[in-house]
N, C-alpha and C positions, 0 to 999 in steps of 0.2 A: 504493500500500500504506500507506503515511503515514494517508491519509485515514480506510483501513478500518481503521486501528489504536485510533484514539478512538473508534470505534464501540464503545458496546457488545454485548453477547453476541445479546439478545433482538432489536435493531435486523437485526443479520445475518439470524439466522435468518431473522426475516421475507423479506428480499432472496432467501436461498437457496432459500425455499419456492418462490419461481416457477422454479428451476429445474430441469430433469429429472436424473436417479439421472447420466446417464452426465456430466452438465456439472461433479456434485457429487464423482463420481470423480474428473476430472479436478484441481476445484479441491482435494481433501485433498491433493494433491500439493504445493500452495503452501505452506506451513509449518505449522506444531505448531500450533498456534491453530486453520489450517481443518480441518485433522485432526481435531481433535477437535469441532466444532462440524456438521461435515459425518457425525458418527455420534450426531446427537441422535435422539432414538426420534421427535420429530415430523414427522424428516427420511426417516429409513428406516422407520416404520412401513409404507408403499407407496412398494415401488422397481418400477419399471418400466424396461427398459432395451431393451425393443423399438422400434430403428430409432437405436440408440445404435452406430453402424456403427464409431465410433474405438475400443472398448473393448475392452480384448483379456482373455486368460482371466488374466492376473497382476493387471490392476488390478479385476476384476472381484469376484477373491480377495480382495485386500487392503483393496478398498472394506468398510468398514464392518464390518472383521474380529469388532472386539468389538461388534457393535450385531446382528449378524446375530441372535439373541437375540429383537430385539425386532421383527424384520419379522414384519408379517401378512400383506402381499400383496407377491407377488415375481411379476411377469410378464416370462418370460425369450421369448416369442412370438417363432417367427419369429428367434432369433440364432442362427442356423445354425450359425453360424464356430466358436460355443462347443464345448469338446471336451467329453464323458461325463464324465470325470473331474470335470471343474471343475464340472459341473451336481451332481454325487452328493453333491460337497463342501460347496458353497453348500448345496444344500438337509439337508440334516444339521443343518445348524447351526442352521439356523431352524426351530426344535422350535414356534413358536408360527402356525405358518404357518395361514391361514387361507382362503388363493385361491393359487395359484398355476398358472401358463400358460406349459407349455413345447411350444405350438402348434410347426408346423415344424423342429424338433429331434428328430434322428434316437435314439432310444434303444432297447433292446433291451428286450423282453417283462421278463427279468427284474430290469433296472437299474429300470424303469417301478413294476415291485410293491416292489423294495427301499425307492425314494424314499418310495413310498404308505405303506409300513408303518412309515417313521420321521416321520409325520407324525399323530396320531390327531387335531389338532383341524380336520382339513382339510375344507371344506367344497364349496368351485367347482375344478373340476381340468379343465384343456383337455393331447390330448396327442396325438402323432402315434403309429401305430405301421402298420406291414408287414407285419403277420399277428395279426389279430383272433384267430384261431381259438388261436395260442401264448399270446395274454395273456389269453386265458380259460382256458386249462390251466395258466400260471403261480399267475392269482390261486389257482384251487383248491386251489392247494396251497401256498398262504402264507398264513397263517391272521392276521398282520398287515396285511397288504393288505387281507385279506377284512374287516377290522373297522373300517379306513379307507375303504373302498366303501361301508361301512352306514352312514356319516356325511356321505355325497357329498351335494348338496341339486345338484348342477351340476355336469354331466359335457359335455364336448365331446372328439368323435374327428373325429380327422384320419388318412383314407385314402391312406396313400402306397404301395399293395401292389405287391409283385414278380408280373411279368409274365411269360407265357412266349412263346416266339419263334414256336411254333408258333398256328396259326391254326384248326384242327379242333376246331370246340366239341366236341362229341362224346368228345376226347380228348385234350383242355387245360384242359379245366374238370373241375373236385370240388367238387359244392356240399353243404355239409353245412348239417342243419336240427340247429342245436344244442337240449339241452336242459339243458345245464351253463354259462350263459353268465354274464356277471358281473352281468348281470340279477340274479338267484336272489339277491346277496348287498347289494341296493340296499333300503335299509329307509323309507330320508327322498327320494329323487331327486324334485325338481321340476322338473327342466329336462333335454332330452335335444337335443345341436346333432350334427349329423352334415353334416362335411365332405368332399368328394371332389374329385379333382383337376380341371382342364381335361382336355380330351381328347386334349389336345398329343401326338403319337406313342405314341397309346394304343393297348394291346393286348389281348387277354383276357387278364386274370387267371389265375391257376394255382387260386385258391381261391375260395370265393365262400360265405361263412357267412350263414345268415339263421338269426338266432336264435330261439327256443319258449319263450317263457319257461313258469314253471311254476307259480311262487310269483305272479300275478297281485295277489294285494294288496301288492306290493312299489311297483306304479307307479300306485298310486290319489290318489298326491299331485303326480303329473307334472302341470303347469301350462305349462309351454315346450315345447315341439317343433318341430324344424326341420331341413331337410336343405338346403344350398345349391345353385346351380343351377351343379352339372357332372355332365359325363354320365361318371358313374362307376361301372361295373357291380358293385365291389365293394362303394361306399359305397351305392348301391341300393338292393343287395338287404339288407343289412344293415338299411337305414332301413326300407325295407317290410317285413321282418321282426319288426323291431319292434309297428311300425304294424299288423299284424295281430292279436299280442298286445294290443295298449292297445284297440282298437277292441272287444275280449269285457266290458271293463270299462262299468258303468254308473254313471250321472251324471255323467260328467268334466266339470270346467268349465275347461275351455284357455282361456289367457288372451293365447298366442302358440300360432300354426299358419303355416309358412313351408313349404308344401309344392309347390314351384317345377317344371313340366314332369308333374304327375303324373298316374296313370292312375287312376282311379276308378271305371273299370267295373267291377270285381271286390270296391271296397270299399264297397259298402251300408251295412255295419257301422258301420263307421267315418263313415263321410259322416249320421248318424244321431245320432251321439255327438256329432259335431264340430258339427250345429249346434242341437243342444239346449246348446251353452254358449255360443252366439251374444252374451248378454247379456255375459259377461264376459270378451269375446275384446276386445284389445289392438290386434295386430299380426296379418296375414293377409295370406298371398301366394297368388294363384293365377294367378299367370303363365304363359304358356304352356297353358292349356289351355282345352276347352270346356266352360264354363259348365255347358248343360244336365248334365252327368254329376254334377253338385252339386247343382244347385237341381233340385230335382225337383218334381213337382203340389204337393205335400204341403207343401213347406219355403214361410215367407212369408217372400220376399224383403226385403220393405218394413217388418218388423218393427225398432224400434229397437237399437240397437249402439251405447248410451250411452259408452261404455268404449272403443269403438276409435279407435286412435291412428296405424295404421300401415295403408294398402290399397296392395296392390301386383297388378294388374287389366292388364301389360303383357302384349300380343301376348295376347289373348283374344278369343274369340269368341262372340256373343254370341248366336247364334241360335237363336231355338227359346225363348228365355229372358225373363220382364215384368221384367227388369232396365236402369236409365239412369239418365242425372247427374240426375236428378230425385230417383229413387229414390235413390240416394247420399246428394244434398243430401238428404233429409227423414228418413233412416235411421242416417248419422252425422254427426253434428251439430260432435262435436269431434274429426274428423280432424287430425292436425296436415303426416301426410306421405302422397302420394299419386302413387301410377306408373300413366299412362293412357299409357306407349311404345306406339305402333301398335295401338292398340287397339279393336275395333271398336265396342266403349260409347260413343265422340266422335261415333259416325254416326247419324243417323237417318234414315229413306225419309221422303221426301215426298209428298203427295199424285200428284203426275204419277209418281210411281214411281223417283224418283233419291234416291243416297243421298247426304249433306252434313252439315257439323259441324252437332252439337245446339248451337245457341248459346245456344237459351234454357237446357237445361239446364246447359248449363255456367255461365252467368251464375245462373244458381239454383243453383250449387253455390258459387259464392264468397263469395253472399250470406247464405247458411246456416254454410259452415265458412269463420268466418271469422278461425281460429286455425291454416289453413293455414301453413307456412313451410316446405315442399319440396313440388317440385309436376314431375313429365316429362308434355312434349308432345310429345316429341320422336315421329319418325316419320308423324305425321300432316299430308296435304296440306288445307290451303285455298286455294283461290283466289277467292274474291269479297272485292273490297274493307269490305265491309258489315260481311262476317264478323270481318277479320283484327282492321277496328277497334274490335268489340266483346271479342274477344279480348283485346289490348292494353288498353282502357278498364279490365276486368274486373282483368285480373292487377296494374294498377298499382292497386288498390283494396287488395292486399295489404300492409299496412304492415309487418306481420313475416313476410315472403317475404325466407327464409336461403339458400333453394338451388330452382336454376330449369333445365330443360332442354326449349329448343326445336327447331323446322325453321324455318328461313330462310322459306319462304313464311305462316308463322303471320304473320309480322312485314312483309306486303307490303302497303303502301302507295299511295294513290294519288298520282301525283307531277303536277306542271303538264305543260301541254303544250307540247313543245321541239320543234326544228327537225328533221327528219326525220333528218341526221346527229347528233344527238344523242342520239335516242330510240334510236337504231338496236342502242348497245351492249346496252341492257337485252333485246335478243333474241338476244344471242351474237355471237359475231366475223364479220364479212362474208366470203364467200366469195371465192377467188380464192387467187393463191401465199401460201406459207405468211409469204413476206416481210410481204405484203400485209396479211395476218393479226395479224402479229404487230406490225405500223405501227399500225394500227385500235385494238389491245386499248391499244396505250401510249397511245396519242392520248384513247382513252373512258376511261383511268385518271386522265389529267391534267384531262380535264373534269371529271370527277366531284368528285377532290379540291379543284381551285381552288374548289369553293362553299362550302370551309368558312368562310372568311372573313365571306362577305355574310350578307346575311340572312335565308336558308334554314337558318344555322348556330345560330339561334335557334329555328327552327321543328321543327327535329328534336327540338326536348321535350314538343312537342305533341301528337305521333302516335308510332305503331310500338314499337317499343326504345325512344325518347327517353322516349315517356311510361310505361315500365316503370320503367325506370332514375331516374327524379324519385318518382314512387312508390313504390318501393321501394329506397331508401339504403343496403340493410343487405346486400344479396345478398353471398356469400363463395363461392360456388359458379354457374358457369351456365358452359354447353353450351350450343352450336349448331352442329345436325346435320342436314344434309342429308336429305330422307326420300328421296333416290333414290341414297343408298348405301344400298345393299343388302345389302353383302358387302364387308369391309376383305381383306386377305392374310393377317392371324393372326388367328383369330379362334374365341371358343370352343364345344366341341359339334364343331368340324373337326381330324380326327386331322394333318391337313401344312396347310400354307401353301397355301393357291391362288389364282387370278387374282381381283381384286377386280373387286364389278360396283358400275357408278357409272354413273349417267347424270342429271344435274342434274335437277332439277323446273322443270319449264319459269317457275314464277313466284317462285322462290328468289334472283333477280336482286338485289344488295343495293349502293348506293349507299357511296360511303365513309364521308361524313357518318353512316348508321347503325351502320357497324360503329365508329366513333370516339365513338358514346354508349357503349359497355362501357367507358370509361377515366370514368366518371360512377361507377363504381363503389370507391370506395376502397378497401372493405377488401375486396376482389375476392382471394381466397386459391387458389383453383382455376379455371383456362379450359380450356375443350376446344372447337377451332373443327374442325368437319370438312365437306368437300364445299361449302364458300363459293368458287363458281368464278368470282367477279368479284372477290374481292379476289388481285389479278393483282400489285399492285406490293408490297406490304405497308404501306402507310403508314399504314397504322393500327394497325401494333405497334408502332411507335415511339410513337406519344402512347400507347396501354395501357401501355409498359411502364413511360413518365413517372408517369404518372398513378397506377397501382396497385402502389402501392410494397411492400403484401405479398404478391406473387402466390407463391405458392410449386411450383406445380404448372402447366405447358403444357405442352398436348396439341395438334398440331396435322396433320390430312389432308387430302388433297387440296387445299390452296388453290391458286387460280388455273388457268391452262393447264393442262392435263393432261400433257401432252407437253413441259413448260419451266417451271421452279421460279423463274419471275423477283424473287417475294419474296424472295428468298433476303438481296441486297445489301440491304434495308429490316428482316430479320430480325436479320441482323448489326449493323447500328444500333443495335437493339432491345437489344440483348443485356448492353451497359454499365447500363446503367438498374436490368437485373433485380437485383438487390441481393440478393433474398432468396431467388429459386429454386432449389429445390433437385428438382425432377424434370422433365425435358425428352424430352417422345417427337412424334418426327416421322417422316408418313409420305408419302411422294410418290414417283412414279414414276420421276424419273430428280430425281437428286441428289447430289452430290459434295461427299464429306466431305474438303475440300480446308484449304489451309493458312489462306486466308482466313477459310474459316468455323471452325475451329476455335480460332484465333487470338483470333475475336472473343468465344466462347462460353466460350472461360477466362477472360474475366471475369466469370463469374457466379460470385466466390468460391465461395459456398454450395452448387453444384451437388454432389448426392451420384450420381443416377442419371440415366442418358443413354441414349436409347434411338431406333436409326433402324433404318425399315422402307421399300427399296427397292427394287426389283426390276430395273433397271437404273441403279443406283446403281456410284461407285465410288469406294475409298477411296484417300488418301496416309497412308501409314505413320507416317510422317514427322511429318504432322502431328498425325497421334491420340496418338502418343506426348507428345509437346507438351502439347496437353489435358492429359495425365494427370499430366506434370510440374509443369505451373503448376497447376492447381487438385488440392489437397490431400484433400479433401473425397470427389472422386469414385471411389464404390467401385465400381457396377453401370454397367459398356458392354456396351451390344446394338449391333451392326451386322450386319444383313441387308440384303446387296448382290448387284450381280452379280460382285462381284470375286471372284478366283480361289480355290480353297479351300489352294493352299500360301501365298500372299500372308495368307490369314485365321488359317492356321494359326503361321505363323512370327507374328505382329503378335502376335495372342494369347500366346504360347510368351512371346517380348519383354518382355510386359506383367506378366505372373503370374512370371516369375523374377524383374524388376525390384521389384516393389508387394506382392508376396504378404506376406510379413513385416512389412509395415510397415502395412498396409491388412488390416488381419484380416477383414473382413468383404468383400472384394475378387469379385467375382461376374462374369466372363467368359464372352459368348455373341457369337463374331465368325464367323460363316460365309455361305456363298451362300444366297442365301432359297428357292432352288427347287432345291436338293441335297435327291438322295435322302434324305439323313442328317440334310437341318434340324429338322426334328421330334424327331426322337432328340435334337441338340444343345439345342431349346427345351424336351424333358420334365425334362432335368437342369436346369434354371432352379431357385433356391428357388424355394418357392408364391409369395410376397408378390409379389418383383418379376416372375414370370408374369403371373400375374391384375391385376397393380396398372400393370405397364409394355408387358409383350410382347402384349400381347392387349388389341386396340381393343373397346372397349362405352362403352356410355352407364353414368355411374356415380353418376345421380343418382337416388336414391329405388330403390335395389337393395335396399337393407336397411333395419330399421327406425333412425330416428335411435338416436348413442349407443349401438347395439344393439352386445355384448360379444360373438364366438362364444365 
């Protein structure tokens, strides 16, 4: 404190600007001096306090009591813990408000229109609400609300609707075709984000509103559109509701279209509109569906998309369609982010009539966009050596490649020729007692590691991973995923938990030496390794975890045996190292949340969410409580086990009487993974840590970079 005393004012501030709203709360608590210096208007002009877990609703209050005044952007997203009270307060004050996001906060229809009406210069509004159809009859009849809607330029909803228990479409569902919706009072909207939940123990809706609009020139300046990819019968119909109305409207030029899983037989209209602004489209998702229902005769595919920035083309199908990375490469030129997950544009038939990666197009798409820097390949199988190393050649060509997601077999190399015991592990574990099995897999692990030393451990920058990793220095982001998981245990679009299907790709076989080029990566911020069933020992997260000293986020499934979690004692190694992680989700089949491994994973100071997914898993009590002791930080535990549901329930019970008060943002989900009731227990999850922890996907090039809901 000495130090920061001679400081003066302006020198601070600077310091203080790299920190976030809730580090800045904390610090006015140091004395009169930060007090005041922590409520300058350059400080709170944008607060943000989403994922600010320590912040309870007193210092939230007190933060910046006389400066609230001068906030313009307050994003309260996603802080659930916060009470109504305190949100009504806060924003009152801040009459100059100009964006505010109270995403995942539960508020009532008419707390939502009171907030609106004391806000006239507001312009971007994100909000959740439980019944559309009430906060269309609330706005109506608050005529301040309704005059802060006609100033929206940016609107996002978040669908969290009540559910009924009953299952008889027929006489559970009301769906009203509104024509009083808050549409009618939108004068400026350019952007429209419609959220919906995971499918997580979902049910029909009790209500289901697609709104008519009626004032049609209300939404002739919409330019964003987008619906997320949950199958959410509420948020749906509500989006294609819309999407009926904008589709009457002519010459729209969208400059964002995110319309994920959708059906397009019925919209001509709309599929009409949406590529006569082809030119000045940005960001475009059309994942999940069949091409042809879009491109029709009429539409030229291969026409320039100067402007676009964002294609998101996973699990598509291409057939019937003159579309491929050719056509890509010579139509957008300055892509920057690109999802080809399992997608059948990588394929092309060849002459004898088999289908296999386009390499040439895809090498003509690196060479053309070559301002890529996110890119998923994830899901798709190669196996010719020719291929993988033109693959690799290609992506290390990327020199600002930020974010990367693959399949183990992209990256299959051809190796020397070894002794037949040697070669033998790259075909799976030999036959014989499980003893015997399990002698062999230790034995092919130890081979494989001892070559880091010699000089093989130089040649791995040559090919595969090595020469990605040398070429592109910057990655902060990368995946590798299995294309022959299929199906994880949670996973989204599935109302409950079910058996995962996994069955390796037979040329996914990955040496150690390749998985120890990922610690090449420094500022490696996020990993997700899944369905890698040769990294058996783990030793190659002790050097990742040396080496990548910001990782802040692992994700890790299925490694090694299926039937024995041997990495486990190499993870635990791992785990001192992590310094800065702060989200850990692991999923395998049998795994025991024992005193060792928890022992060692409290050392990851910084750990806020922890997340395990096992199906014959078992916990000690004992030891989790321990966890939660020592590291201060962790508010979100997920454990789905096999362990008993009183043993989950008493642990849980333990935890939330012990932490709840002190840990405000404190987020408990401890049950059996294949109970009846787990889905029930995983639909009460906030959103964030659902979709962000409890629910396995590839989460690279999902949405557009930067992209704000």
């Amino acid at each position: 404190m000495d130090n920061f005393q001679i400081l003066p004012d302006d020198i601070i501030l600077l310091i203080f600007s790299h920190l976030s709203s809730g580090r800045l709360c904390i610090l006015s608590k140091v004395n009169k001096r930060f007090q005041r210096l922590v409520q300058d208007r350059s400080l709170v002009r944008s607060s943000t306090f989403e994922e600010c877990y320590n912040i309870t609703d007193d210092m939230l209050l007190d933060y910046g009591a006389n400066s609230y005044p001068h906030v313009e952007c307050l994003n309260l997203a996603n802080c659930y813990w916060f009470k109504s009270r305190s949100i009504e307060w806060v924003t009152s004050k801040c009459r100059q408000l100009t964006e505010l996001y109270l995403v995942g906060i539960n508020l009532t229809s008419k707390k939502i229109c009171k907030i609106l009406g004391s806000l006239p210069k507001l312009e971007k509004f994100s909000f959740t609400t439980q019944n559309i159809h009430e906060f269309d009859e609330e706005v109506n009849s608050v005529t301040e609300a309704q005059r802060t809607i006609g100033n929206l330029k940016h609107i996002t909803i978040h669908f969290e609707v009540q559910e009924s228990t009953r299952t008889d479409v027929a006489i559970s569902v009301e769906i009203i075709h509104k024509i009083s919706s808050f549409f009618e009072h939108c004068n400026r909207l350019e952007s429209l984000h419609v959220l919906g939940q995971p499918n997580i123990g979902g049910r029909i809706p009790r209500l289901l509103v697609q709104p008519n609009v009626v004032k049609l020139e209300n939404l002739k300046h919409l330019q964003h559109l987008s619906l997320n990819c949950a199958i959410d019968a509420a948020a749906r119909m509500f989006y294609y509701g819309a999407l009926f109305s904008i589709a009457k409207l002519k010459n729209l030029q969208l400059k964002t279209i995110l319309n994920p899983s959708a059906n397009f037989e019925n919209q001509s209209q709309f599929c009409s509109s949406f590529w006569q602004s082809h030119r000045s489209l940005e960001n475009l998702d059309l994942s999940n569906i069949c091409l042809h229902k879009i491109f029709t005769e009429d539409c030229d595919v291969l026409e320039v998309k100067p402007h676009l920035q964002y294609l998101n083309l996973a699990n598509t199908h291409v057939q019937g369609v003159n579309i491929s990375l050719t056509s890509i490469a010579s139509s957008c030129p300055n892509i920057h982010s690109l999802n080809l997950m399992s997608s059948k544009l990588m394929n092309k038939w060849t002459i004898l009539g088999r289908e296999e990666f386009d390499v040439n197009g895809f090498s003509a798409l690196v060479r053309s966009c070559n301002q890529l820097s996110h890119i998923n390949l994830s899901g798709i199988h190669v196996h010719c050596h020719n291929i993988t190393s033109e693959i690799c050649r290609c992506l290390s060509q990327l020199k600002g490649l930020m974010s990367l997601s693959l399949s183990p077999c992209c990256l299959h190399v051809e190796h020397h020729k070894e002794s037949g015991a040697q070669k033998r592990p790259a075909e799976g574990p030999p036959h014989g007692s499980k003893k015997r099995r399990l002698a062999a897999s230790t034995n092919v692990l130890q081979a494989s590691t001892s070559c880091s030393g010699n000089s093989d451990s130089e040649e791995k920058w040559t090919k595969g991973l090595g020469l990605i990793v040398k070429g592109c220095p910057n990655v902060t982001k990368f995946e590798l995923i299995n294309g022959g998981l299929k199906q994880t245990v949670i996973q989204s679009g599935k109302s409950k938990p079910a058996p995962s299907e996994y069955k390796p790709c037979s040329e996914s076989f990955m040496t150690a030496d390749t998985l120890l080029c990922i610690s090449g990566w420094k500022h490696l911020r996020f990993l997700q390794l899944a369905g890698i069933h040769s990294a058996i020992s783990g030793v190659s997260l002790v050097v990742i975890a040396k080496e990548c000293k910001h990782l802040q986020q692992l994700h890790l499934a299925y490694l090694g045996l299926t039937a024995h979690c041997m990495y486990i004692s190499q993870l635990c190694q791992a785990f001192p190292y992590m310094e800065a992680l702060k989200d850990f989700r692991l999923e395998h089949s049998y795994l025991s949340i024992d005193k060792t491994f928890c022992t060692s994973l409290s050392k990851c100071k910084t750990l806020e969410r922890f997340c395990v997914v096992s199906k014959n898993g078992i916990i000690d009590s004992s030891a989790v409580e321990y966890l939660m002791e020592k590291v201060e930080s962790l508010v979100v535990v997920q454990l789905f086990t096999d362990a008993t549901q009183s043993l989950c329930k008493k642990l849980q019970k333990s935890l939330k009487d012990r932490y709840e008060s002190v840990r405000p943002a404190l987020s408990l989900a401890i049950w059996p993974l294949f109970d009846e009731n787990a889905a029930y227990v995983m639909k009460n999850i906030p959103r964030k840590h659902l979709e962000e922890m409890t629910i396995f996907n590839s989460r690279i090039c999902q949405q557009p970079p930067n992209f704000n809901w």
